[in-house]
TORRO-238866 format. One record per residue (C-alpha): residue number from 0; z, x, y. Coordinates in nm, 2 decimals, always signed. Each point is the difference from the previous one (the first is absolute). Layout:
N
{NUM; {Z; X; Y}}
...
This chain:
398
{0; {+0.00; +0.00; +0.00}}
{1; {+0.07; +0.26; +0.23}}
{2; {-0.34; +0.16; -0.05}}
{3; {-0.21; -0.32; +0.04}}
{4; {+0.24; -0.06; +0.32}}
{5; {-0.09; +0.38; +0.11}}
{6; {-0.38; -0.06; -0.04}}
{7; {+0.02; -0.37; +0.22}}
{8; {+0.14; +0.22; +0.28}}
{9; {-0.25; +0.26; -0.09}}
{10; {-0.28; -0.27; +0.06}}
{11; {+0.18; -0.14; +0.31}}
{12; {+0.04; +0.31; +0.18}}
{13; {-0.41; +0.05; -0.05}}
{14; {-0.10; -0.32; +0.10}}
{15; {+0.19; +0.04; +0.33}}
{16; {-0.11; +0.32; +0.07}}
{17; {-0.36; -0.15; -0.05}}
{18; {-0.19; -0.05; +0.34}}
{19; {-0.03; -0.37; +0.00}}
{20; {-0.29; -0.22; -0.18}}
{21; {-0.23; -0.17; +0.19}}
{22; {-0.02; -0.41; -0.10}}
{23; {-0.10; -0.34; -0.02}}
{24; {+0.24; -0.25; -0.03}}
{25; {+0.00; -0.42; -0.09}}
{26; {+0.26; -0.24; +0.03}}
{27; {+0.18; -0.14; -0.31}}
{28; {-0.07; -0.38; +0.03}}
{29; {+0.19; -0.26; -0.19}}
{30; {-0.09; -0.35; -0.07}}
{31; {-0.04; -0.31; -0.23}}
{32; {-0.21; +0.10; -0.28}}
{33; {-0.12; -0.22; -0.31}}
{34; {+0.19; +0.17; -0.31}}
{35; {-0.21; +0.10; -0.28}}
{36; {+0.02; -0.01; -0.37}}
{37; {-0.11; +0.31; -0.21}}
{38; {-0.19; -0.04; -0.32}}
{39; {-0.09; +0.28; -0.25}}
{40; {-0.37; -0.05; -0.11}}
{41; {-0.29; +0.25; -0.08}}
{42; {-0.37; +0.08; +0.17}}
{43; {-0.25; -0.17; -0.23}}
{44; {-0.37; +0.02; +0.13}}
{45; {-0.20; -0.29; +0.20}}
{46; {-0.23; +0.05; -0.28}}
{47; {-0.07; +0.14; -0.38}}
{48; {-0.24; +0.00; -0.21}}
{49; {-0.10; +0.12; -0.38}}
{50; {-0.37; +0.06; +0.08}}
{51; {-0.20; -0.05; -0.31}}
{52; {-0.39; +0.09; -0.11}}
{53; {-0.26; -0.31; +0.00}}
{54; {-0.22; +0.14; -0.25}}
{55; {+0.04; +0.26; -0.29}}
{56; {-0.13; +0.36; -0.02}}
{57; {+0.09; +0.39; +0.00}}
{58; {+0.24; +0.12; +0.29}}
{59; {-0.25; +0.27; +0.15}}
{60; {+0.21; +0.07; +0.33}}
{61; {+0.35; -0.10; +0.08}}
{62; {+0.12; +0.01; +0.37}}
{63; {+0.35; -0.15; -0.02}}
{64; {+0.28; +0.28; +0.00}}
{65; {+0.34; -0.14; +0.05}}
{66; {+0.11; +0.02; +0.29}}
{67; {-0.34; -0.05; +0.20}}
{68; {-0.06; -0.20; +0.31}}
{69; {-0.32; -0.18; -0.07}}
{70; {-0.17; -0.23; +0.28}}
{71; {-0.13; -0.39; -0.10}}
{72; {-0.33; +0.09; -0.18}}
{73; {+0.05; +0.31; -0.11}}
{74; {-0.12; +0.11; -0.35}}
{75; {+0.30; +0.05; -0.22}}
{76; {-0.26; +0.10; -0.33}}
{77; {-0.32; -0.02; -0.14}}
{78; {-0.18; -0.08; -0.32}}
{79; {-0.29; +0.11; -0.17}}
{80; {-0.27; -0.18; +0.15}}
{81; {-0.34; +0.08; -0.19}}
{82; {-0.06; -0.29; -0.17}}
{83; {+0.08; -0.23; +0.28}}
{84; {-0.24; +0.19; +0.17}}
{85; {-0.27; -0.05; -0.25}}
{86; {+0.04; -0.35; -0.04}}
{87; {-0.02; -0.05; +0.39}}
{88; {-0.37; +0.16; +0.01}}
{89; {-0.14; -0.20; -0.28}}
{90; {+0.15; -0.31; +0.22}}
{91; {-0.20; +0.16; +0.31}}
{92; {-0.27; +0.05; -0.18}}
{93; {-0.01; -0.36; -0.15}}
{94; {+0.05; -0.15; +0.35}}
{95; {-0.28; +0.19; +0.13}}
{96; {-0.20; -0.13; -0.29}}
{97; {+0.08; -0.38; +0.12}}
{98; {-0.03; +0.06; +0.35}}
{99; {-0.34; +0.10; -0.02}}
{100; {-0.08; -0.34; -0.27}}
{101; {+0.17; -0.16; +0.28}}
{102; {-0.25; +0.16; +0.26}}
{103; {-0.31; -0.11; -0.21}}
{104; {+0.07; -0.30; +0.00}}
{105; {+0.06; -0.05; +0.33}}
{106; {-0.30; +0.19; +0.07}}
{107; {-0.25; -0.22; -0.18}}
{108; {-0.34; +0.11; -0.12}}
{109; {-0.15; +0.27; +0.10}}
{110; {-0.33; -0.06; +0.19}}
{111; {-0.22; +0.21; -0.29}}
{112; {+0.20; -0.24; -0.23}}
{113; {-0.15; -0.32; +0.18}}
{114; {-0.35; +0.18; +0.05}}
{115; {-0.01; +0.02; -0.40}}
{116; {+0.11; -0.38; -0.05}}
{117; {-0.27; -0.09; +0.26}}
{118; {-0.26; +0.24; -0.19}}
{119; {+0.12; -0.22; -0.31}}
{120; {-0.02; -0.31; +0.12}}
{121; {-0.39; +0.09; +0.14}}
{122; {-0.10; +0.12; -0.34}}
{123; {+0.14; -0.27; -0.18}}
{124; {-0.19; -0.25; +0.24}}
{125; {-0.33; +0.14; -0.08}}
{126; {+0.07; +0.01; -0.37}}
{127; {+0.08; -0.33; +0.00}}
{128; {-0.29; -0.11; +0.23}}
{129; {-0.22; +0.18; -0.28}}
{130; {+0.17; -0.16; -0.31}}
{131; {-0.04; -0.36; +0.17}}
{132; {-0.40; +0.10; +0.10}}
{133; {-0.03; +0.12; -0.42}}
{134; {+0.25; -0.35; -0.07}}
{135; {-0.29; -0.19; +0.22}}
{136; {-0.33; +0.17; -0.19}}
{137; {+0.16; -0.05; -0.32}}
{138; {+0.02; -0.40; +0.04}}
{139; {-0.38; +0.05; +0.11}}
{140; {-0.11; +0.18; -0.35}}
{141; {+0.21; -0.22; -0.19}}
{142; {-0.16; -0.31; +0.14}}
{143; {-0.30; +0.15; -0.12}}
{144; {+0.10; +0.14; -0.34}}
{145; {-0.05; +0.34; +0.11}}
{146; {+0.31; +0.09; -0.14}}
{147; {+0.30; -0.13; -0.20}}
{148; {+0.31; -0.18; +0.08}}
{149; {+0.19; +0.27; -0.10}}
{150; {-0.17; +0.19; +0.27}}
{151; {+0.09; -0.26; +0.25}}
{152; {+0.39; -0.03; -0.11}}
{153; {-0.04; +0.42; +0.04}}
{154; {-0.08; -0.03; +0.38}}
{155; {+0.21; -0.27; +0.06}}
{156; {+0.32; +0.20; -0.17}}
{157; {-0.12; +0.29; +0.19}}
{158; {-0.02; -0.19; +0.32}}
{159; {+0.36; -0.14; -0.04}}
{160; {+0.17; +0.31; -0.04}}
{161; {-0.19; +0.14; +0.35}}
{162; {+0.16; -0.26; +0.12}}
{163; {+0.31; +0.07; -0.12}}
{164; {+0.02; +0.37; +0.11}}
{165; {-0.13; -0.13; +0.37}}
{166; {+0.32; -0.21; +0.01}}
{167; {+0.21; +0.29; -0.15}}
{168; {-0.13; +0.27; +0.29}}
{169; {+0.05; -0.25; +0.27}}
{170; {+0.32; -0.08; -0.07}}
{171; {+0.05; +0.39; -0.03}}
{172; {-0.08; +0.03; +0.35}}
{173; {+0.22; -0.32; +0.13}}
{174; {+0.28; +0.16; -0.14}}
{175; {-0.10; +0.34; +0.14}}
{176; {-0.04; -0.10; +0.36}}
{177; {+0.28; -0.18; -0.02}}
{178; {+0.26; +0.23; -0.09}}
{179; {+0.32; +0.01; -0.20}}
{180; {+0.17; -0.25; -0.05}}
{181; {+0.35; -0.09; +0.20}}
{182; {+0.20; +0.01; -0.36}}
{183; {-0.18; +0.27; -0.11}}
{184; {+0.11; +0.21; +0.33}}
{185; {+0.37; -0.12; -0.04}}
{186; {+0.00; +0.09; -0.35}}
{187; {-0.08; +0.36; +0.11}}
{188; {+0.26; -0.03; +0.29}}
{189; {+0.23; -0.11; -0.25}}
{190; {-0.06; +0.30; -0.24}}
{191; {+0.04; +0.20; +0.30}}
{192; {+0.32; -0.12; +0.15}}
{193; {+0.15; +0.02; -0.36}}
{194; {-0.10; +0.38; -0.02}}
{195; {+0.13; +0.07; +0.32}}
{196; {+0.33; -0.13; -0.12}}
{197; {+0.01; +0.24; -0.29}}
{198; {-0.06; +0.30; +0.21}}
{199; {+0.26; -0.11; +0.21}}
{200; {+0.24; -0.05; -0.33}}
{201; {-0.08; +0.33; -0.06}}
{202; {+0.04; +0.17; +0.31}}
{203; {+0.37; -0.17; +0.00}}
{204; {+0.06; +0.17; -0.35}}
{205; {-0.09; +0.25; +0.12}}
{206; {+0.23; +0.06; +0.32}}
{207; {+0.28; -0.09; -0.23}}
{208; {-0.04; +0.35; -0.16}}
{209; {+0.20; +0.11; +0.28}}
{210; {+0.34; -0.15; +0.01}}
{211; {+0.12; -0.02; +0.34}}
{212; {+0.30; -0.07; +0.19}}
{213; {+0.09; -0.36; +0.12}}
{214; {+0.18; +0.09; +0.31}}
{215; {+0.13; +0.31; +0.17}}
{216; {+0.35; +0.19; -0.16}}
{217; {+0.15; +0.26; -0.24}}
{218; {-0.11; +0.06; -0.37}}
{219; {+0.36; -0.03; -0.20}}
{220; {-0.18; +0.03; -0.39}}
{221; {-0.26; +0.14; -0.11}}
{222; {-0.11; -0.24; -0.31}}
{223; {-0.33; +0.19; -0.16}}
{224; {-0.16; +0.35; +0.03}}
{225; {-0.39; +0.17; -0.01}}
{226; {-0.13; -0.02; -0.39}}
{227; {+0.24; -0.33; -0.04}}
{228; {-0.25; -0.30; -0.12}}
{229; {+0.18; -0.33; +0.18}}
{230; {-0.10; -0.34; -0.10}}
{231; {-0.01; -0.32; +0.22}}
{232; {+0.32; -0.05; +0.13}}
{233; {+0.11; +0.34; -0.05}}
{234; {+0.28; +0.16; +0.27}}
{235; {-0.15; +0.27; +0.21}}
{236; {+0.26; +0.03; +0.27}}
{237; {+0.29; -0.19; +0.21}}
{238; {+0.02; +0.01; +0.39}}
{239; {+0.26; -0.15; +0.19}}
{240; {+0.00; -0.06; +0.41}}
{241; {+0.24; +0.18; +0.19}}
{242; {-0.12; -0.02; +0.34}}
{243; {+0.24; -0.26; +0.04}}
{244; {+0.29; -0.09; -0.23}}
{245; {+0.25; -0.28; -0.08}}
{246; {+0.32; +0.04; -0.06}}
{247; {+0.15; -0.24; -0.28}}
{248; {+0.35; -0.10; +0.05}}
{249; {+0.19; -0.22; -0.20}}
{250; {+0.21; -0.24; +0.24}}
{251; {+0.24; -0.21; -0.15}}
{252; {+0.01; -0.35; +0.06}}
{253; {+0.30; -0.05; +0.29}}
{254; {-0.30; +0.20; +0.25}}
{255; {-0.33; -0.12; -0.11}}
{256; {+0.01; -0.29; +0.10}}
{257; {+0.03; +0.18; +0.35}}
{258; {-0.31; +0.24; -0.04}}
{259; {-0.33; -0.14; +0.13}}
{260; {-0.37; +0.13; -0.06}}
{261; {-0.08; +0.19; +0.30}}
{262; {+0.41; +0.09; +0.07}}
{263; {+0.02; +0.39; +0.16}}
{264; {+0.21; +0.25; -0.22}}
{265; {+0.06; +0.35; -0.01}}
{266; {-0.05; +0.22; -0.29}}
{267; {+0.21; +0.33; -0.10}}
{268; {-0.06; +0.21; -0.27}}
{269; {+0.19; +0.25; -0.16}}
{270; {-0.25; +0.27; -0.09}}
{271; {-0.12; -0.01; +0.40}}
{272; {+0.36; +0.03; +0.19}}
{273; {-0.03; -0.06; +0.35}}
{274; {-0.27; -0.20; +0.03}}
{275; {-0.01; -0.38; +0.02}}
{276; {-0.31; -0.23; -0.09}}
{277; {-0.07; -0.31; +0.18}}
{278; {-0.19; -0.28; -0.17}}
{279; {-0.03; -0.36; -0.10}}
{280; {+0.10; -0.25; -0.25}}
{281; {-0.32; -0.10; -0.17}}
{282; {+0.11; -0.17; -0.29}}
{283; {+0.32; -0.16; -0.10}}
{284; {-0.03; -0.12; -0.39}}
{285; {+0.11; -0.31; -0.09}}
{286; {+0.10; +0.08; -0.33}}
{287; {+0.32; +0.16; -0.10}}
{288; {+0.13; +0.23; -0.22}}
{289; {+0.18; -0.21; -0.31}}
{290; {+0.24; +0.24; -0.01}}
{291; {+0.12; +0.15; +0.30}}
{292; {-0.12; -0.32; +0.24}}
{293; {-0.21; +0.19; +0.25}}
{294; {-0.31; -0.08; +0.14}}
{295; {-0.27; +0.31; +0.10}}
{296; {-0.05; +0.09; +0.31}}
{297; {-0.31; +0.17; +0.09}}
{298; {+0.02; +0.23; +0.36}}
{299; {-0.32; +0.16; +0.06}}
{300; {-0.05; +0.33; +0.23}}
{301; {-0.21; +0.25; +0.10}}
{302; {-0.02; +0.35; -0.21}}
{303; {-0.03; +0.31; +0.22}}
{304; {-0.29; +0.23; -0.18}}
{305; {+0.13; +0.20; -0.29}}
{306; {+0.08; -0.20; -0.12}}
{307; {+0.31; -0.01; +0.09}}
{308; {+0.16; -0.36; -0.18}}
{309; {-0.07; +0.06; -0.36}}
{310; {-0.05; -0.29; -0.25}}
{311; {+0.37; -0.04; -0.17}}
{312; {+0.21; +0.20; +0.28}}
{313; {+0.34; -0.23; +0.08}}
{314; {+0.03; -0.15; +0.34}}
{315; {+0.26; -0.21; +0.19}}
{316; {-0.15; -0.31; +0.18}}
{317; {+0.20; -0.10; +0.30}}
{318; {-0.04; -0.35; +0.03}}
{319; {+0.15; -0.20; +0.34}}
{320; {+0.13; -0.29; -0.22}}
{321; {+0.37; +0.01; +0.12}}
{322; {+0.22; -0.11; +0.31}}
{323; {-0.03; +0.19; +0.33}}
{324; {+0.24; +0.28; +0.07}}
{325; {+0.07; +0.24; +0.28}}
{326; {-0.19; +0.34; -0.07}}
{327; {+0.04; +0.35; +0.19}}
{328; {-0.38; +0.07; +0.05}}
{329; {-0.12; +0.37; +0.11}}
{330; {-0.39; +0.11; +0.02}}
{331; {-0.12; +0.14; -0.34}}
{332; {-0.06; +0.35; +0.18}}
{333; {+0.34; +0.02; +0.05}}
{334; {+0.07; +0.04; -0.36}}
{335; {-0.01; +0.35; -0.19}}
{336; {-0.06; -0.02; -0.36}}
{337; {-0.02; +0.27; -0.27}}
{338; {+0.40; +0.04; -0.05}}
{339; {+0.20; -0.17; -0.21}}
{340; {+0.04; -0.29; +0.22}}
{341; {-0.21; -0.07; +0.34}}
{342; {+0.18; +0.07; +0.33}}
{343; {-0.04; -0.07; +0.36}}
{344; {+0.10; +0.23; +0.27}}
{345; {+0.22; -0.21; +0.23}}
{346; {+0.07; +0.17; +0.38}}
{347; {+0.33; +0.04; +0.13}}
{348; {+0.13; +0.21; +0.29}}
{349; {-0.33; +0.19; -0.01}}
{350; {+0.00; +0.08; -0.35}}
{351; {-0.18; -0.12; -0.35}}
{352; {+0.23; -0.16; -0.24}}
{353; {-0.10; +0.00; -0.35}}
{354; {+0.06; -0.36; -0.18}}
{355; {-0.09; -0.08; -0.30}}
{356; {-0.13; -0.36; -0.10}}
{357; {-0.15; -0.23; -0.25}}
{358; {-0.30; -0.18; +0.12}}
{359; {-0.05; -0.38; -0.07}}
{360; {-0.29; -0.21; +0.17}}
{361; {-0.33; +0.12; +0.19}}
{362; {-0.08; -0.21; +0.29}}
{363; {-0.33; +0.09; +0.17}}
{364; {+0.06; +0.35; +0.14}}
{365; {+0.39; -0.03; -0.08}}
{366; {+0.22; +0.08; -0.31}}
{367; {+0.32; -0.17; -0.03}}
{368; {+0.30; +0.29; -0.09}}
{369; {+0.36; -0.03; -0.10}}
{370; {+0.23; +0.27; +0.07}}
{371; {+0.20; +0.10; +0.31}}
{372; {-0.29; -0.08; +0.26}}
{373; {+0.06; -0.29; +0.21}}
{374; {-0.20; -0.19; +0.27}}
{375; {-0.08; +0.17; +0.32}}
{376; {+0.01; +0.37; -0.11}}
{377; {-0.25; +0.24; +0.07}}
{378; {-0.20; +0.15; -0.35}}
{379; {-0.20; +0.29; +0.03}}
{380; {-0.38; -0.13; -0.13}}
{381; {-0.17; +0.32; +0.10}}
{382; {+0.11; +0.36; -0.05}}
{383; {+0.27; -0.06; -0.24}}
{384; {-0.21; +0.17; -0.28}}
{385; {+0.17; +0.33; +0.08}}
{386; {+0.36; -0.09; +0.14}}
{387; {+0.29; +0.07; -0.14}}
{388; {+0.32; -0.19; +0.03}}
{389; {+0.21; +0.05; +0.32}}
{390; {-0.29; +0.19; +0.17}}
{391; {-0.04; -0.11; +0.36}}
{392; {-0.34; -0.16; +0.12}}
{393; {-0.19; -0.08; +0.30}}
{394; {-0.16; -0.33; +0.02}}
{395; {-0.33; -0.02; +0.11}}
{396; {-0.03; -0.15; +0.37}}
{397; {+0.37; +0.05; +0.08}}
């Protein structure tokens, strides 16, 4: 006892023969503050997912290390894609061939194609003008037994069928100069549009090769490696979102009824000392607990970059759901942490007084304390990094 007294003198006698520290000081204010309850919950992410392969193949690449931030859209692996590949060119290929059926129909015939039906339909006129000129001379000689009946029935047969094939070239060239016809050209629009389907199909089953990441966040397992054959279904990686968390806290049933969707709270967490997240109630679950009768409470906040709230870290949710009380309230730069308990430096008679305190509710820029500070002191809020206790300051503007 006597050393640890000699060593407080010790410090004494150098902090007054210090020169005197130049600071900043804020006024202790007390008021009427709604008391809050604390709740002991856990981060859990805004969102998770198992991300799974759509079609089946050889792992050829694998981009998913745990650990990894991956942006929405980013490829997380990729499969062998040869045969896809093939069986998307024969689709091209087999829509090129009915585009262009489709375009020859539309098209109609071709002008040489009508000049030969018209050349047809000439040649068949004069044949049959011949056949019915050999029908009429025929009649004659029969008339006068110059030749036989069989004869005659011979030119008239003959006569008939250059008949016939007249009829058959002209309606050749109807059908010619008038084109396709409207169901022939939407069957071959039909064909067409069902091809173009396929290719798309394909080019889907294709861009499925590469698994990709629903939404921006961290790789937390790695489900499948290169050389690895996966099957439909098959796991390939999970992400979850931490770009913004929620913090899950069970709240028994004398306060839920108390906590609202969109209630302010303030978020502390034990592997981050010092530092206070503010957020939101965002869900409050109407469905308890069986056992312990309380209800989940779902705060969510933003994660600083890191990141730094990890899926599964504990946290305290500090939720105003009680009766008012009066709080001592100094600014949040008035506090120094990294001891084994904050403390404020309080002025009196021109020097900084070390007190210790335990720090309760944040309020805006303000942090409630308890300990020996009470309203209307002065706290040092900048400088009081390097002060020791009992050295003498000069406040800033004085």
């Amino acid at each position: 006892m006597k050393q640890l007294a000699l060593v407080l003198l010790v410090v004494a006698a150098a902090a007054q023969e210090r020169p005197p520290a130049l600071v900043v000081v804020a006024d202790v204010v007390e008021r009427e503050v709604t008391a809050r309850r604390s709740f002991v919950g856990s981060v859990e992410p805004v969102r998770r997912s198992v991300i799974e392969s759509e079609v089946e193949g050889l792992v050829t690449e694998y981009l998913a290390d745990e650990g990894l931030r991956v942006e929405a859209g980013a490829a997380l692996a990729k499969l062998r894609t040869r045969l896809a590949e093939i069986a998307l060119d024969a689709a091209r290929a087999a829509l090129k061939l009915r585009e262009e059926e489709l375009r020859e129909q539309k098209n109609g015939s071709r002008p040489e194609e009508l000049a030969q039906a018209r050349a047809k339909v000439a040649a068949a006129v004069a044949a049959n003008d011949m056949r019915q000129w050999r029908l009429g001379r025929a009649q004659q000689l029969f008339e006068t037994s110059v030749i036989s009946e069989d004869e005659l029935k011979e030119a008239q047969m003959t006569a008939r069928l250059a008949e016939e094939l007249l009829a058959e070239v002209k309606e050749g060239l109807r059908l010619a100069e008038a084109g396709p016809r409207e169901e022939r050209i939407a069957q071959a629009e039909a064909r067409a549009e069902a091809q173009r389907a396929e290719v798309r199909r394909l080019e889907d089953e294709l861009e499925r090769h590469t698994i990709r990441a629903p939404f921006s966040g961290y790789v937390v397992r790695e489900a499948t490696e290169v050389g690895q054959w996966l099957d439909k279904g098959s796991a390939v990686a999970e992400i979850v979102a931490l770009d913004e968390v929620d913090i899950v806290a069970p709240v028994v049933e004398d306060y839920v009824l108390g906590v609202a969707v969109g209630m302010q709270a303030s978020v502390t967490v034990g592997a981050v000392p010092g530092k206070t997240f503010e957020g939101n109630v965002v869900a409050v679950v109407p469905g308890a607990d069986m056992r312990a009768r309380t209800f989940p409470v779902k705060v969510r906040v933003k994660n600083p970059e890191g990141p730094l709230l990890k899926a599964g870290m504990f946290a305290t949710v500090h939720l105003p759901v009680g009766g008012t009380e009066k709080a001592v309230l100094v600014p949040k730069d008035a506090l120094v942490l990294g001891g084994q308990t904050p403390i404020v430096y309080v002025v009196a008679d021109g020097k900084a007084v070390q007190v210790p305190v335990e720090v309760g509710l944040a309020i805006d820029s303000l942090v409630q304390v308890k300990g020996r500070v009470t309203g209307g002191q002065k706290v040092v809020v900048r400088g009081n990094e390097r002060l020791q206790p009992g050295q003498a300051v000069r406040i800033e503007g004085n």
